[in-house]
C-alpha positions as CSV (number, residue, x, y, z in Angstrom):
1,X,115.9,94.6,63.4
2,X,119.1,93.2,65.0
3,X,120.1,95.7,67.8
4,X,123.7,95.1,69.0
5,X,124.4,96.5,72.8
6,X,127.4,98.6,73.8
7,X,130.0,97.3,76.4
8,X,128.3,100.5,78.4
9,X,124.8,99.8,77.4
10,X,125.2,96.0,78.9
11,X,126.8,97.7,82.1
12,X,123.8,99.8,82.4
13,X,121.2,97.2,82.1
14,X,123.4,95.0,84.3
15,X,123.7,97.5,87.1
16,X,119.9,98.2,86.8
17,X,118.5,94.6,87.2
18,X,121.5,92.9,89.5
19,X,121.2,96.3,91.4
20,X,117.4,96.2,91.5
21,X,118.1,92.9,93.2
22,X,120.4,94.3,95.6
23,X,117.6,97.1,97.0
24,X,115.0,94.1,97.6
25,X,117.9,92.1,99.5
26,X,119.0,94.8,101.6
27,X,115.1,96.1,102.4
28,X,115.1,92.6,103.5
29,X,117.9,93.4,105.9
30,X,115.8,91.5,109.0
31,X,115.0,88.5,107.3
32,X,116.5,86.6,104.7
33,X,119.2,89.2,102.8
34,X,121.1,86.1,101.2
35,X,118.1,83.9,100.1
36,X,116.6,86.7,98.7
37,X,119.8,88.0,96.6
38,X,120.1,84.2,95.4
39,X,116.4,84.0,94.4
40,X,116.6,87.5,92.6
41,X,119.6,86.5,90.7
42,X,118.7,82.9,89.8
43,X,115.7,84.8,87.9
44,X,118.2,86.9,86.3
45,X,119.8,84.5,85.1
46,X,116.9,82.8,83.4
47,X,116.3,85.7,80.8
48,X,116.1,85.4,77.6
49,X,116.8,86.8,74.2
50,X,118.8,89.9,73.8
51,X,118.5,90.8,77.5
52,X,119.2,87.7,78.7
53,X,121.9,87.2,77.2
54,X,123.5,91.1,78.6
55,X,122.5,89.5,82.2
56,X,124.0,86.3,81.6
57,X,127.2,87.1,83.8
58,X,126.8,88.6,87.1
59,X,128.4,92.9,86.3
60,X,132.0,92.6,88.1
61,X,132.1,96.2,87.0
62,X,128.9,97.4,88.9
63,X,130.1,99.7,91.6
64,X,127.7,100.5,93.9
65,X,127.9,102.8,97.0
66,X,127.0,100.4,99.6
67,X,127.4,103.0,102.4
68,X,123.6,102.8,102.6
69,X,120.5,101.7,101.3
70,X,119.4,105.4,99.8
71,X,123.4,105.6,97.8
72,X,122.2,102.1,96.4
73,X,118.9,103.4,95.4
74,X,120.4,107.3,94.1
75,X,122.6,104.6,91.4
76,X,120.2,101.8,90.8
77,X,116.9,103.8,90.2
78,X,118.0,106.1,87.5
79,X,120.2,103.1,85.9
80,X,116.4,101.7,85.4
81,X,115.2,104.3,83.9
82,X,118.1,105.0,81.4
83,X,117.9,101.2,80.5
84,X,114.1,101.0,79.9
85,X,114.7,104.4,77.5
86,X,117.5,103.0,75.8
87,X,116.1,100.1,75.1
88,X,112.3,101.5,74.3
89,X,114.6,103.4,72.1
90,X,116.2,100.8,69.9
91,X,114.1,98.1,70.7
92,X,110.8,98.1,72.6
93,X,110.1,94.7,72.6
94,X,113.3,94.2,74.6
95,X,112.1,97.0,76.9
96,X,109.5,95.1,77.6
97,X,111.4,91.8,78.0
98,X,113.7,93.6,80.4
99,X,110.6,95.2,82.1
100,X,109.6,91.5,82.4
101,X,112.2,90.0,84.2
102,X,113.3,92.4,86.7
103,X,110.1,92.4,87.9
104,X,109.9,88.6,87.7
105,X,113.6,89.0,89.5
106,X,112.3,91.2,92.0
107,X,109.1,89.1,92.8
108,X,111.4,86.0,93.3
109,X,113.8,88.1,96.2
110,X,110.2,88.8,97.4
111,X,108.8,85.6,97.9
112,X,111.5,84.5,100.3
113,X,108.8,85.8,103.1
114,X,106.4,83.7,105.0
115,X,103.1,85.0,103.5
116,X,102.9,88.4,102.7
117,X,106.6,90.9,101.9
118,X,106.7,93.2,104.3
119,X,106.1,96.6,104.3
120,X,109.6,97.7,103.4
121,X,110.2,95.0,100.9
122,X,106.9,95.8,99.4
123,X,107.4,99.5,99.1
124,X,111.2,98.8,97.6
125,X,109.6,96.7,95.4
126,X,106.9,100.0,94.5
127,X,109.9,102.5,93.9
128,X,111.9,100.0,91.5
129,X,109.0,99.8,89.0
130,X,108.1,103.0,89.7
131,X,111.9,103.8,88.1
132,X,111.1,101.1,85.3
133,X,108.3,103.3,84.0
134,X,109.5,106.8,84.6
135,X,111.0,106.3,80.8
């Protein structure tokens, strides 16, 4: 089955995974914001098949509320979740691709730590796959 994404379905997935990107980069506000953005979205980038190919250009679009980290989160989170249902929807292989690599995305704006994330980048990290399987 060939399924054929929406201009708004490819916004939504955008916004979820760049966005998801964006939390773990600004929970990284004391170290490394920038490396950490660049690492998430160079992963991003690297998807493949149907979602890769949605992520391949960076959502000019995607308007987030950056007056704070919790207006980020009250658009990114529930854009997770509505992309992981639409796509376990119509295709649940992708769901699982996308699952894949924002968590792969997210683990790369992780690792720009020495050793361990810290506790705020680690619980980020907890609430955006927390969102990826609430659908």
């Amino acid at each position: 089955m060939s399924l054929t994404l929406t201009d708004q379905d490819k916004l939504t997935l955008r916004t979820a995974a760049y966005g998801a990107v964006t939390l773990m980069s600004a929970a990284e506000a004391a170290g490394k914001p920038h490396k950490s953005a660049t690492e998430g979205s160079i992963a991003l980038a690297s998807a493949t098949g149907l979602i890769g190919h949605a992520l391949a250009t960076y959502p000019k679009d995607m308007k987030l509320d950056h007056t704070s980290v919790a207006a980020i989160a009250d658009q990114v989170l529930p854009a997770l979740t509505e992309a992981m249902s639409l796509l376990k929807q119509q295709a649940p292989a992708e769901a699982d691709n996308f699952r894949r690599t924002v968590l792969v995305a997210i683990e790369a704006a992780a690792r720009t730590h020495q050793g361990r994330p810290s506790p705020t980048v680690a619980d980020m990290s907890r609430k955006i796959t927390e969102a990826l399987d609430a659908a």
